[in-house]
ROSE-82394 format. One line per field, with one value per residue: residue number from 1; residue in one letter; x, y, z of N, C-alpha, C in turn. Coordinates in Angstrom, 1 decimal, decimal comma. Layout:
// ROSE-82394
n: [NUM|...]
res: [A|...]
n.east: [X|...]
n.north: [Y|...]
n.up: [Z|...]
ca.east: [X|...]
ca.north: [Y|...]
ca.up: [Z|...]
c.east: [X|...]
c.north: [Y|...]
c.up: [Z|...]
//
This chain:
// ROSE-82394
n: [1|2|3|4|5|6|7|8|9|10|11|12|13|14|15|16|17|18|19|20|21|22|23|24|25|26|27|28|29|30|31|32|33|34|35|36|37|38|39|40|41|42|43|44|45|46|47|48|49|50|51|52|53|54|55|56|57|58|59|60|61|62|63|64|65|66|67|68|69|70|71|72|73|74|75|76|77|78|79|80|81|82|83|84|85|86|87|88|89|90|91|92|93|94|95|96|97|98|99|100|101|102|103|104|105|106|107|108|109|110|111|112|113|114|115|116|117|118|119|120|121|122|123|124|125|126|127|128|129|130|131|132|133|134|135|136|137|138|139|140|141|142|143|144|145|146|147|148|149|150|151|152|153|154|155|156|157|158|159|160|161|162|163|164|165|166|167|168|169|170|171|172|173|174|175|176|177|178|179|180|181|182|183|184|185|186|187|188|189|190|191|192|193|194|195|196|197|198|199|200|201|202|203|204|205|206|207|208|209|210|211|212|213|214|215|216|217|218|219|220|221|222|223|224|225|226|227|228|229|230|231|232|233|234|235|236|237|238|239|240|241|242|243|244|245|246|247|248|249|250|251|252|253|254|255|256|257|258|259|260|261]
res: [X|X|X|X|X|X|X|X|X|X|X|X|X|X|X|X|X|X|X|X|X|X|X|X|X|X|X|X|X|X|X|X|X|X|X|X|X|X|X|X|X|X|X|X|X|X|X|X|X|X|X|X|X|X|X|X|X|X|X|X|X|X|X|X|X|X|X|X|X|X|X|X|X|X|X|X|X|X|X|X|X|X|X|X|X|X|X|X|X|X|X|X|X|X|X|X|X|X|X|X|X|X|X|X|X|X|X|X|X|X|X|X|X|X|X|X|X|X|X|X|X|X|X|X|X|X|X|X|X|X|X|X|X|X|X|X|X|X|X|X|X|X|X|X|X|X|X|X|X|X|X|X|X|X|X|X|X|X|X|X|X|X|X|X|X|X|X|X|X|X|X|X|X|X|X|X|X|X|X|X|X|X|X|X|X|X|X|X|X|X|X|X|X|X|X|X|X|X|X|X|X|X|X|X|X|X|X|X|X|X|X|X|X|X|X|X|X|X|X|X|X|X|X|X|X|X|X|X|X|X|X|X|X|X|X|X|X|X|X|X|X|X|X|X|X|X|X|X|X|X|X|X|X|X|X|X|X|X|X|X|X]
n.east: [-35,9|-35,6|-34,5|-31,5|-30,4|-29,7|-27,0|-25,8|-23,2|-22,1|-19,2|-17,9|-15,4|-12,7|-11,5|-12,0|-13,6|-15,6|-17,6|-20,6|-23,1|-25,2|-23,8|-22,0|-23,1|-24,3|-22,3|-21,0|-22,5|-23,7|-23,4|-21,9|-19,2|-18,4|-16,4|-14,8|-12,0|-9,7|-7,4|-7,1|-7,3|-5,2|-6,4|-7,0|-8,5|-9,5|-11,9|-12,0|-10,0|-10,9|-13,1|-11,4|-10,1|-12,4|-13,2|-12,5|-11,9|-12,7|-14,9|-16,1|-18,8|-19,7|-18,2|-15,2|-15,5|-14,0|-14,3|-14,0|-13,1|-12,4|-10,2|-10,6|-12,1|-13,0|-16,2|-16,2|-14,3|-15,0|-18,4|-18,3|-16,8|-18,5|-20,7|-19,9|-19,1|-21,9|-23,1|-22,0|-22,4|-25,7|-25,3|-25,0|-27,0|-28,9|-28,4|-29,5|-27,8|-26,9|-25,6|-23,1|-22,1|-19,5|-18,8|-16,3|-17,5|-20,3|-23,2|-24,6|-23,5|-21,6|-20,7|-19,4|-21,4|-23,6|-23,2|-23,3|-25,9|-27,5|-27,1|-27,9|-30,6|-31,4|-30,9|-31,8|-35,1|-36,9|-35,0|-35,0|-32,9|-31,4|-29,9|-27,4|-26,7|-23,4|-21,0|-19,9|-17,4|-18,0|-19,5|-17,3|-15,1|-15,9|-15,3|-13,0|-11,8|-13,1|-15,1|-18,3|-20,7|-23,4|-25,3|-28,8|-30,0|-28,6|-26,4|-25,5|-23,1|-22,6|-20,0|-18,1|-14,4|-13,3|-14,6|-15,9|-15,0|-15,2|-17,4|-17,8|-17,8|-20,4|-21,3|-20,8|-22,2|-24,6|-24,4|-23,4|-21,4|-19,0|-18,2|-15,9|-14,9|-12,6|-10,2|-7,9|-6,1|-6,7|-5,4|-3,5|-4,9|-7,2|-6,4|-5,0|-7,3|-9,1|-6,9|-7,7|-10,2|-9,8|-10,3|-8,7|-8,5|-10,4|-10,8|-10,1|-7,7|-8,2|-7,6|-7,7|-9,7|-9,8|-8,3|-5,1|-3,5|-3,9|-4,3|-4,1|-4,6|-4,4|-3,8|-3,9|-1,5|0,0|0,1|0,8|2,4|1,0|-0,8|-3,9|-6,3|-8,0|-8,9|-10,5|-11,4|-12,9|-14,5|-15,6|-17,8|-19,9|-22,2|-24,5|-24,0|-25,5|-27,9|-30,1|-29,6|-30,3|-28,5|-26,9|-27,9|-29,5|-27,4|-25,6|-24,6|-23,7|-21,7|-19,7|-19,1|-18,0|-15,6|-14,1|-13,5]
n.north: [-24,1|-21,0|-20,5|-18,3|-15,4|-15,5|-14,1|-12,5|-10,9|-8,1|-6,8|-5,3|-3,7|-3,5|-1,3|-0,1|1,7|1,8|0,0|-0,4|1,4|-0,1|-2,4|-2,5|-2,2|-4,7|-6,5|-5,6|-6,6|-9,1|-12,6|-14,1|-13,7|-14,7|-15,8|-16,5|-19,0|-19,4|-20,9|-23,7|-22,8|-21,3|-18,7|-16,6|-13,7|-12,1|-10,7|-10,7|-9,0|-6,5|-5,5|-5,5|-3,2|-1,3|-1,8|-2,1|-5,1|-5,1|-3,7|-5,2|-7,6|-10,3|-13,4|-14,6|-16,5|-18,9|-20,3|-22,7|-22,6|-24,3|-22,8|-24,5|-26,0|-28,8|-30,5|-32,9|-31,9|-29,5|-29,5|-31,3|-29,3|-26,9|-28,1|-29,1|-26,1|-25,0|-26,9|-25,9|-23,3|-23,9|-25,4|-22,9|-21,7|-23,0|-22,7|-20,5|-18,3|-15,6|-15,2|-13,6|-13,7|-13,0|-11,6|-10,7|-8,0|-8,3|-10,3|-11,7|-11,9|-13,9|-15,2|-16,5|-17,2|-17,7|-20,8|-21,6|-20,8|-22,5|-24,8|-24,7|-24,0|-27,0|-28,2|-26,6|-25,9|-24,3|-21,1|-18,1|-16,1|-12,9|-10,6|-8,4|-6,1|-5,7|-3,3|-4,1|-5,3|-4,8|-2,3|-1,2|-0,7|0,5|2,9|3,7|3,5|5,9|5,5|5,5|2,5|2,1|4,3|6,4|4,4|2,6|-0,8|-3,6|-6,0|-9,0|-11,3|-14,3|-14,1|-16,7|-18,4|-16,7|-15,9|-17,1|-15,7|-13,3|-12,1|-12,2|-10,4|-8,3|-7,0|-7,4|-6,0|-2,6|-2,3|-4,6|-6,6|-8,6|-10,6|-11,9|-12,3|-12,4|-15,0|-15,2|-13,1|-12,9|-14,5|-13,0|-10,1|-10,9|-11,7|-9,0|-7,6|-8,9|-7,9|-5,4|-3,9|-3,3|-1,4|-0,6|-1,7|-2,0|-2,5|-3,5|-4,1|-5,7|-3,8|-0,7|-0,8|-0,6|-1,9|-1,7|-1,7|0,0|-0,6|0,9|-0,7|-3,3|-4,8|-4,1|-5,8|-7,7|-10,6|-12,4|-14,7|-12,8|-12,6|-11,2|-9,3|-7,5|-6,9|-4,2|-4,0|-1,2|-0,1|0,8|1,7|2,9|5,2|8,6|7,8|9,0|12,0|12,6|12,6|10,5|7,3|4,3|1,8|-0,3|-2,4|-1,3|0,6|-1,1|-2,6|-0,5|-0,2|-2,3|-1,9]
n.up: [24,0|22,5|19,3|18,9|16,8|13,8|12,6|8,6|7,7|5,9|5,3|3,9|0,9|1,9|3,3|6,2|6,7|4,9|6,8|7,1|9,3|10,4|10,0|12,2|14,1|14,7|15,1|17,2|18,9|19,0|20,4|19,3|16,9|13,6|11,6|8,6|7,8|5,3|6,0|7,6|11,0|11,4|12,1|10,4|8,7|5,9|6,3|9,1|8,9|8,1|9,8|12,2|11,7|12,1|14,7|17,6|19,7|22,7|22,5|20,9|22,0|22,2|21,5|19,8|16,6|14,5|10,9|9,4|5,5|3,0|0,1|-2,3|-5,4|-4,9|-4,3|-2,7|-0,9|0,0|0,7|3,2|4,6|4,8|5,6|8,1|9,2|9,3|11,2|13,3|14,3|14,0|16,8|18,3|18,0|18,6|21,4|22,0|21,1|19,6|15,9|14,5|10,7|9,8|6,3|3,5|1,2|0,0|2,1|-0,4|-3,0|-4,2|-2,2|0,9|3,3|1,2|0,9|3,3|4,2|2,9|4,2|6,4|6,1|6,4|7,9|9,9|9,6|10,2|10,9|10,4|9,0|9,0|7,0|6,3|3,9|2,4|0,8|-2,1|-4,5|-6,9|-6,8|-5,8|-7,2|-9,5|-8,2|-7,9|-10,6|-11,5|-13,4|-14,5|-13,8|-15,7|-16,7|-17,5|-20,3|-20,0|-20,0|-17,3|-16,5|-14,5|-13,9|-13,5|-14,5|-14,9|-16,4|-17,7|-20,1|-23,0|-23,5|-24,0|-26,5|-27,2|-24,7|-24,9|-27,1|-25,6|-23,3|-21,8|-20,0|-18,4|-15,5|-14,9|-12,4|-10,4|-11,7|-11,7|-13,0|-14,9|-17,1|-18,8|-21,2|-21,5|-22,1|-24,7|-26,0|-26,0|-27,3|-29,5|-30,4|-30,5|-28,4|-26,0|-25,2|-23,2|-21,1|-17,8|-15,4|-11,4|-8,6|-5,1|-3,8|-2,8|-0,7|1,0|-0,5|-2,6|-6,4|-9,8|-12,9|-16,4|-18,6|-19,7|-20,5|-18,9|-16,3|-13,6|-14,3|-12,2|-9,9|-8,4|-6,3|-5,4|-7,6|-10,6|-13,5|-15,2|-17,8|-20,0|-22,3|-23,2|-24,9|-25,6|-24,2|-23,8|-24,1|-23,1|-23,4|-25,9|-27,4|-28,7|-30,5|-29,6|-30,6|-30,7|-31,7|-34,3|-33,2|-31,8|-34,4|-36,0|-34,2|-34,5|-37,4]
ca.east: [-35,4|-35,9|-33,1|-30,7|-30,7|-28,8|-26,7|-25,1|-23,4|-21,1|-18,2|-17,6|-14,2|-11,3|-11,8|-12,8|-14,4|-17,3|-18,4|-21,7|-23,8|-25,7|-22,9|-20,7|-24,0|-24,5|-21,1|-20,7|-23,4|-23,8|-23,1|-20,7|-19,0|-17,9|-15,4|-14,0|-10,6|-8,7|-6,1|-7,8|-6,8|-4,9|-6,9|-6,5|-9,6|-10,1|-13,4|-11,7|-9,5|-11,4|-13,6|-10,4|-9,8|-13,4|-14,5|-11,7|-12,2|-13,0|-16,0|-17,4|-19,6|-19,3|-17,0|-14,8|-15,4|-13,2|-14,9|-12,7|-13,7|-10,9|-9,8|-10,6|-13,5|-13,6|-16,9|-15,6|-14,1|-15,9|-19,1|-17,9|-16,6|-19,5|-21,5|-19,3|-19,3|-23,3|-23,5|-21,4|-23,7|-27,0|-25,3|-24,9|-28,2|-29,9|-28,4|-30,2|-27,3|-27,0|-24,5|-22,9|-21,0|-18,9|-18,3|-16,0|-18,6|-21,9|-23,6|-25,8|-22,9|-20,5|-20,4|-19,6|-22,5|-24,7|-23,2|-23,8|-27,5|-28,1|-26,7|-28,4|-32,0|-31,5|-30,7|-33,0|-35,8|-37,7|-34,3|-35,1|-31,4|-30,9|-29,0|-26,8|-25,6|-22,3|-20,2|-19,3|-16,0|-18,4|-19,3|-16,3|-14,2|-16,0|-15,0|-11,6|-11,4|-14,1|-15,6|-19,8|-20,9|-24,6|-26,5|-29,3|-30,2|-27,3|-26,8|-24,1|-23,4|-20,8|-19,5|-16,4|-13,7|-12,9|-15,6|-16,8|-14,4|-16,3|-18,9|-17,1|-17,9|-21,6|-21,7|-20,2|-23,2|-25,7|-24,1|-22,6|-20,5|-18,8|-17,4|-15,2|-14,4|-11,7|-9,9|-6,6|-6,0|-6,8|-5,2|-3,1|-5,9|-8,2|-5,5|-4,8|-8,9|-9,7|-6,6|-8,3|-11,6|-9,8|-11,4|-8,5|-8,6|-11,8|-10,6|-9,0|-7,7|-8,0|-6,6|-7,6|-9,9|-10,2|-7,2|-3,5|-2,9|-4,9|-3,5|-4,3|-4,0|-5,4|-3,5|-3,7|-0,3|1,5|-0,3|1,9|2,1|0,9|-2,3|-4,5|-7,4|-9,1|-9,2|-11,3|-11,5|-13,8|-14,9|-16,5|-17,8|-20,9|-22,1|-25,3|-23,8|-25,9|-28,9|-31,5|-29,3|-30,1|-26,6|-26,3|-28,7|-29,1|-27,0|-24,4|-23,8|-23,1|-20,5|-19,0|-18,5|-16,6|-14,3|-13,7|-12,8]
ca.north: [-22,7|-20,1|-19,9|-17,5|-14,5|-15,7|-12,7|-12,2|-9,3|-8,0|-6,2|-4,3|-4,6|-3,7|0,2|-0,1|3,1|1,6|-0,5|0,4|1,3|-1,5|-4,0|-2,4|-2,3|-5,7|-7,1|-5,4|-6,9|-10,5|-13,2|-14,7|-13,1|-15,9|-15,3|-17,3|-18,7|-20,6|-22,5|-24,6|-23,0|-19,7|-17,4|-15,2|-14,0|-11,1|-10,1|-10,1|-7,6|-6,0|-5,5|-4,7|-1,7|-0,3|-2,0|-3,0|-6,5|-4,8|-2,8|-6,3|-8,1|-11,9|-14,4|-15,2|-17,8|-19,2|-21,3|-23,2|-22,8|-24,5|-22,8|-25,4|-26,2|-29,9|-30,5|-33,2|-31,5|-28,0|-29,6|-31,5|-28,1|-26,1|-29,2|-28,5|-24,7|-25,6|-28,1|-25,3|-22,1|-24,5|-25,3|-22,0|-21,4|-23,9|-22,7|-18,7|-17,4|-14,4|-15,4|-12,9|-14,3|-11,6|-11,4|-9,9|-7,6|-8,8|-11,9|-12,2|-11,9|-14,5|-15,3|-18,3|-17,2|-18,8|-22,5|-21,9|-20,5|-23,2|-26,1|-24,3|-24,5|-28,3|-28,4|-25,2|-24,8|-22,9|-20,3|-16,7|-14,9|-11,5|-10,3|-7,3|-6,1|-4,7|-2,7|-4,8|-4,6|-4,5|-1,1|-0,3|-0,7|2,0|4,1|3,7|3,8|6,6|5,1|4,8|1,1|2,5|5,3|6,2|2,9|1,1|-2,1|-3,8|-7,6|-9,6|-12,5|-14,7|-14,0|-17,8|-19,2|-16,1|-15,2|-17,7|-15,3|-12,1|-11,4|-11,8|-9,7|-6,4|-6,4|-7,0|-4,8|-1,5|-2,7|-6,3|-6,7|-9,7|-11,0|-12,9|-12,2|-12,5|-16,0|-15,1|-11,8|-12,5|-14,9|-11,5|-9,5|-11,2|-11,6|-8,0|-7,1|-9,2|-7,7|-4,1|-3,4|-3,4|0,3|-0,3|-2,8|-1,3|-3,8|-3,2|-5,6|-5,4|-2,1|0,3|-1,5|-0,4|-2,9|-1,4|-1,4|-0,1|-0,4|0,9|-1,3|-5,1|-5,2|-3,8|-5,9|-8,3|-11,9|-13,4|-14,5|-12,4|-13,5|-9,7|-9,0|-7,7|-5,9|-3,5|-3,7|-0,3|-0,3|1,9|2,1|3,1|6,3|9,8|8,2|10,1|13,1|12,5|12,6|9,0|5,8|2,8|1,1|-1,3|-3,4|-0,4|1,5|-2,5|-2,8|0,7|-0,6|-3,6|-1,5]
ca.up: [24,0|21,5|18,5|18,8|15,6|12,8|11,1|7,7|7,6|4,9|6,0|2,2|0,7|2,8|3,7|7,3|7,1|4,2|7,0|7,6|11,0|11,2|10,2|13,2|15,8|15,1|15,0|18,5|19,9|18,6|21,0|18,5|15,6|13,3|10,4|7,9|7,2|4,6|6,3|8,7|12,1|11,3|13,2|10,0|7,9|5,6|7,0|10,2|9,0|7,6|10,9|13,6|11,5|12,5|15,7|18,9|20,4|24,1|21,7|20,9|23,2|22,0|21,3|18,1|15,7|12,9|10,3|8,0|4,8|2,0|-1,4|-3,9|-6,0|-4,8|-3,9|-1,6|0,2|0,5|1,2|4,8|5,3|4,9|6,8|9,9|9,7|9,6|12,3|14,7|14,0|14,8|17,9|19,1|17,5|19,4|22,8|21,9|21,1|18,3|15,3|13,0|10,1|8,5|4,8|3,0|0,0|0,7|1,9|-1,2|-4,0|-4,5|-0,4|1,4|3,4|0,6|1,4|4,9|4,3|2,4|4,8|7,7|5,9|6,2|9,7|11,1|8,4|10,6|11,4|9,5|8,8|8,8|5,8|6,5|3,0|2,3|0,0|-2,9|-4,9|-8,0|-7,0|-5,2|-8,5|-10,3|-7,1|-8,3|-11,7|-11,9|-14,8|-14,2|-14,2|-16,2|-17,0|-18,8|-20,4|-20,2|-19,2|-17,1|-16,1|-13,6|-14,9|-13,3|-15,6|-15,2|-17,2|-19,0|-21,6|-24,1|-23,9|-24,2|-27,8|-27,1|-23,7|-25,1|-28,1|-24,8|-22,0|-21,8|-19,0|-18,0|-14,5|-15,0|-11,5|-10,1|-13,1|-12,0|-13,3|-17,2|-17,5|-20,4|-22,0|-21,8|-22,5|-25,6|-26,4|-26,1|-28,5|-30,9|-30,9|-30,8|-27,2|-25,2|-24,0|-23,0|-19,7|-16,5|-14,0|-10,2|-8,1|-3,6|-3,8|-1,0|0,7|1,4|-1,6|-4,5|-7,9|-11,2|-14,1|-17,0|-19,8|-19,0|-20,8|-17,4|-15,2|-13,4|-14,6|-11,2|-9,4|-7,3|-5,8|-5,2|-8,8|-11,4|-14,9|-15,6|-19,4|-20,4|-24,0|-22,8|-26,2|-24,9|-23,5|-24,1|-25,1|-22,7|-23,6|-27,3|-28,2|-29,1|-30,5|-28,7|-31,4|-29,8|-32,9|-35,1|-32,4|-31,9|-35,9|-36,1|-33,2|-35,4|-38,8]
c.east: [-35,5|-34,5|-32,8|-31,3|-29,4|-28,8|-26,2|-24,3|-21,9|-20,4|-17,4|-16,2|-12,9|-10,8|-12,4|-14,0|-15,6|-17,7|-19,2|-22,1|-24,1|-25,0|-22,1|-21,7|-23,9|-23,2|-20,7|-21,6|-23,7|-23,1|-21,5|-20,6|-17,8|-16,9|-14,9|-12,9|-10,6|-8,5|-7,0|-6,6|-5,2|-5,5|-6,8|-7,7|-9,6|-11,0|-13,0|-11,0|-9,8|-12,2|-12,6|-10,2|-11,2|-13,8|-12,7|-12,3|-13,0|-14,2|-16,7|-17,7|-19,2|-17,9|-16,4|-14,7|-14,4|-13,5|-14,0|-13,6|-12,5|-11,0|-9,2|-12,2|-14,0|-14,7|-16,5|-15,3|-14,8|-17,2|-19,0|-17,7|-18,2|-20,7|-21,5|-19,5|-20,6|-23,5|-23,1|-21,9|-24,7|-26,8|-25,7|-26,4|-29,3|-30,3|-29,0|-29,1|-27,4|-25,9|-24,2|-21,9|-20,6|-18,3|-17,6|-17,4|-19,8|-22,2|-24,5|-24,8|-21,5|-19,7|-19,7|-21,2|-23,9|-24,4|-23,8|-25,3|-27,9|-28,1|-27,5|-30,1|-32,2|-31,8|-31,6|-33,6|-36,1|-37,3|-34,8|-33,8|-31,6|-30,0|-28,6|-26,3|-24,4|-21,8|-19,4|-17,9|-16,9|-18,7|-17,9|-15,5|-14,8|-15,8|-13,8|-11,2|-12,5|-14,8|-17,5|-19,6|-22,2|-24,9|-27,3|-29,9|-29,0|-27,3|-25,2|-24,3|-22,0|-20,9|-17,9|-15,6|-13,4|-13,5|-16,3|-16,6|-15,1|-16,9|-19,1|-17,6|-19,6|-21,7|-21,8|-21,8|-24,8|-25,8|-23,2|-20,9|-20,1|-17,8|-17,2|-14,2|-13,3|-11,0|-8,2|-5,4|-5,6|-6,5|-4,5|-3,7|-6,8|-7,3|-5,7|-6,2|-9,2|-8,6|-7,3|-9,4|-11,4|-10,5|-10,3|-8,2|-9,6|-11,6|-9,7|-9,2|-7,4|-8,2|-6,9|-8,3|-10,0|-9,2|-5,9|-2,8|-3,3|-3,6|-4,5|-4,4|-4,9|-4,8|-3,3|-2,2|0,7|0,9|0,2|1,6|1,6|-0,8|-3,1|-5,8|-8,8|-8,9|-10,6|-10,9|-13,4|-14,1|-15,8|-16,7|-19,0|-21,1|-23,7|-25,6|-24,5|-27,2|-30,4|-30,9|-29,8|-29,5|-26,4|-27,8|-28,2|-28,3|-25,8|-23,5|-22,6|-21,7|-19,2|-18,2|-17,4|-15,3|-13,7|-12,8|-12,1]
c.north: [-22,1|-20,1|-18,6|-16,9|-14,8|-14,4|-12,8|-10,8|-9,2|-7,0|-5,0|-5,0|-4,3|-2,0|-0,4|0,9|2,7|0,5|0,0|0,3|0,2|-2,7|-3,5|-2,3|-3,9|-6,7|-6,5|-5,8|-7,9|-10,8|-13,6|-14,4|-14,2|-15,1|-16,5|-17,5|-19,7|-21,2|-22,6|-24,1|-21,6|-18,5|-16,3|-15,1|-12,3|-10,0|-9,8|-8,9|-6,4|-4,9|-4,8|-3,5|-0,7|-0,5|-2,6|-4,1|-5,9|-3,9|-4,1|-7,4|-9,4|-12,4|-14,4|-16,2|-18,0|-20,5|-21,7|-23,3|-22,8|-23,6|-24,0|-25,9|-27,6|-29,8|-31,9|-33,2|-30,2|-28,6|-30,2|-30,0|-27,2|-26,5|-28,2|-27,2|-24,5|-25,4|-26,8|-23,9|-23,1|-24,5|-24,4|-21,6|-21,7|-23,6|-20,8|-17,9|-16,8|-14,8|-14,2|-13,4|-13,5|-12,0|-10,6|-9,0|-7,7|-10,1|-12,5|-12,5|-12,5|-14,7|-16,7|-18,2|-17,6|-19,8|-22,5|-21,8|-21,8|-25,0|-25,9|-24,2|-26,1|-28,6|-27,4|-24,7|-24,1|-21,4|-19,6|-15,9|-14,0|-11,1|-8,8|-6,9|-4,9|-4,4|-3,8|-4,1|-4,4|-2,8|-0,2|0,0|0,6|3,6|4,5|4,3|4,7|6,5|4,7|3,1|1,5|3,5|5,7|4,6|1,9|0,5|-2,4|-5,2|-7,6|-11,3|-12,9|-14,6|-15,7|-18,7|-18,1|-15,3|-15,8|-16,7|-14,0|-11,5|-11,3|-11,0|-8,2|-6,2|-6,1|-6,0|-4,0|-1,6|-4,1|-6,0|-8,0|-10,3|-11,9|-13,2|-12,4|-13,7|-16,1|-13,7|-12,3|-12,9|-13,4|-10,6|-10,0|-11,1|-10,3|-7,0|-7,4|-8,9|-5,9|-3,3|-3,7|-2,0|0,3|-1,1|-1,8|-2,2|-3,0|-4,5|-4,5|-4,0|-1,9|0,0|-0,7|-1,2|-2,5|-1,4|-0,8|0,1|-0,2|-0,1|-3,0|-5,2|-5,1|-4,6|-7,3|-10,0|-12,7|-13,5|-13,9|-12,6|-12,0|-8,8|-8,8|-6,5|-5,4|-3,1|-2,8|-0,2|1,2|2,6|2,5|4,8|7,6|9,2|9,2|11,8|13,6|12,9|11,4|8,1|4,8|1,5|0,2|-2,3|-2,5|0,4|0,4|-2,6|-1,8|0,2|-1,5|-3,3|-1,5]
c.up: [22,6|20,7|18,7|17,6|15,2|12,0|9,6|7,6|6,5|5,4|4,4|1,8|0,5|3,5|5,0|7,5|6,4|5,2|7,2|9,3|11,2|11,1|11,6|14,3|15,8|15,0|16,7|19,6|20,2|19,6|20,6|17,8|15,0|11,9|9,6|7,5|6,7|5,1|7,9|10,5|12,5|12,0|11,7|8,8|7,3|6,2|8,5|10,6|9,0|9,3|12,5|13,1|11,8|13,9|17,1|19,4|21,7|23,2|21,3|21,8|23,4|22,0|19,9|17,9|14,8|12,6|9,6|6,4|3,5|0,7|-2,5|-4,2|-6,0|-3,7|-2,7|-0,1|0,9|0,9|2,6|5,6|5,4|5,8|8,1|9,7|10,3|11,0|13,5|15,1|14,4|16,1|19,1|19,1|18,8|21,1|23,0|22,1|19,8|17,5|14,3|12,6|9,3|7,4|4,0|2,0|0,9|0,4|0,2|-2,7|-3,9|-2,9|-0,4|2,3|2,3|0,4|2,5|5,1|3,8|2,9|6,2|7,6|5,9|7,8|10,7|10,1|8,9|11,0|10,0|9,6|8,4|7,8|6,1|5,0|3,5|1,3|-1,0|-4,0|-6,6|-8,2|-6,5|-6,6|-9,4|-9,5|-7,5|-9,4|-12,2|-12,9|-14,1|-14,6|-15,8|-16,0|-17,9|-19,0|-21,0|-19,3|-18,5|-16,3|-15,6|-13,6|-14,0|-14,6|-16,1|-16,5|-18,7|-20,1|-22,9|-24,5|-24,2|-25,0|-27,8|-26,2|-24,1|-26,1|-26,9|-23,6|-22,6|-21,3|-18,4|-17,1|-14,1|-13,7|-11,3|-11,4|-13,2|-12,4|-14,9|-17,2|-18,8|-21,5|-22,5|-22,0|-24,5|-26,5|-27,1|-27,0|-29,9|-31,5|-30,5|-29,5|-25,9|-24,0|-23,2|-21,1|-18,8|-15,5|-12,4|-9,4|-5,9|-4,0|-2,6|-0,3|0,0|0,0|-2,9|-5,3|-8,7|-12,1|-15,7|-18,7|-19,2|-19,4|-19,3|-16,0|-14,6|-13,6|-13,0|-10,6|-8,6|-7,7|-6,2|-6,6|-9,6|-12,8|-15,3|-17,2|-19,5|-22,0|-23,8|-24,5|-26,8|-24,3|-24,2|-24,8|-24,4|-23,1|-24,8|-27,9|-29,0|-29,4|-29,7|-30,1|-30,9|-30,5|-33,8|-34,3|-32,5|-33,8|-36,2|-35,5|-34,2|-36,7|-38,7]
//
C-alpha cells in the first residue's frame, strides 16, 4: 500500500486568527491530526488550542491524536518518547493514511516536529513530509512591541536565552537585533547583564504573544520573578539603523562604546 501524506503544519502562536489557509485546509482534511502533549495522557496541547479557536471538531475530517512528548532535557527519556511518537505516525503511515502534526510557531524553528522528522527518516526513508510553515513568536513579538527586527542592513539573530547570555557582549557588536528565547528562566541574570553593559532600555520582554495572556514589559525590572515557558526578550541595539538613508554609518563598535561612556 502506498504511504499515507505526512504533514507538518505550524499552527503560529496562539491568535487563532494567524492561522493560515493552508494550515486550516489541511488540518480539516487529514485523516489524523496529531498534537502534542506534556503530561502523558492529558488530552491537553497548545497547538490544539490553538487550532479549536479557528477550526470546530465536526469541521475536521480525521481522528485526534495525542503524542506524549516530556518537558525535560533527559535524553533518556525524550528519545523513547520521540521513538514511540515515531513508531505511531509510521503506522498510520503505513496503513495510507494522511498525518498532520500540529506545531505550535513553525515546524522548522525550535519544533518537536524536528525529533519526529528525524526518527521517522529512520523508519520511512523513503516518506517526503510536507512542511506547512507558521507564524513564529520571533516575528510575532516585533508585532507587539512595534519595534522592527531589521532594516536596511541590519542584522538580527535568535539565540535561547538559556545558553546564550555568555555570548551577549559579542552578539550586540555583530547584530542589530537579539531575539533571546525562552528567556523566562534568566530574567534577572539578563536583567542584571544588560545593566552592566548600560543596554538595558534596549530589551522589552513579551511573555504568550498574540494570546489572552500577553504581557509586556518594557523594563525587565517589573517583570515578575517566575517562570514562563512562552517567553522572550527582544534586544534592539539597531546600531545599524539609517544607514541606506545616509543618516548613520555602519559603525556598531563606535555607537556600543558611547553606550558604555
Amino acid at each position: 500500500m502506498k504511504l499515507g501524506t505526512m504533514y507538518a503544519v505550524g499552527v503560529g502562536t496562539g491568535d487563532p486568527e494567524l492561522l493560515t489557509l493552508k494550515a486550516h485546509r489541511i488540518l480539516s482534511q487529514a485523516d489524523v491530526v496529531a498534537f502534542p502533549e506534556k503530561d502523558a495522557g492529558s488530552q491537553q496541547s497548545f497547538a490544539q488550542h490553538i487550532v479549536d479557536g479557528s477550526l470546530r471538531r465536526s469541521d475536521m475530517r480525521g481522528e485526534v491524536l495525542f503524542l506524549h512528548f516530556p518537558m525535560t532535557r533527559d535524553p533518556y527519556v525524550n528519545i523513547p518518547a520521540w521513538q514511540k511518537a515515531a513508531e505511531t505516525i509510521a503506522c498510520l503511515l503505513r496503513q495510507g493514511k494522511s498525518v498532520a502534526f500540529a506545531t505550535e510557531g513553525d515546524p522548522s524553528v525550535y519544533s518537536t516536529w524536528a525529533y519526529i522528522q528525524e526518527e521517522l527518516s529512520e523508519i520511512l526513508p523513503e516518506l517526503d513530509p510536507v512542511i506547512i510553515p507558521g507564524i513564529t513568536s520571533v516575528t510575532a513579538i516585533p508585532s507587539q512591541t512595534k519595534i522592527p527586527l531589521a532594516d536596511g542592513q541590519e542584522r538580527f539573530c535568535v539565540v535561547p536565552a538559556t545558553w546564550g547570555l555568555e555570548c551577549l557582549e559579542r552578539l550586540v557588536l555583530d547584530f542589530d537585533t537579539i531575539m533571546l528565547i525562552k528567556a523566562g528562566r534568566v530574567i534577572p541574570k539578563l536583567t542584571k547583564q544588560l545593566q552592566a553593559m548600560n543596554m538595558l532600555d534596549c530589551a522589552t520582554y513579551v511573555s504568550h504573544a498574540t494570546t489572552k495572556q500577553q504581557e509586556v514589559y518594557t523594563d525587565l525590572n517589573d517583570v515578575p520573578n517566575e517562570h514562563r515557558y512562552f517567553s522572550m526578550v527582544q534586544l534592539s541595539v539597531r546600531s545599524r539603523r539609517g544607514v541606506l538613508r545616509g543618516t548613520t554609518q555602519s559603525q556598531p563598535c563606535a555607537v556600543l562604546e558611547s553606550r558604555r561612556a
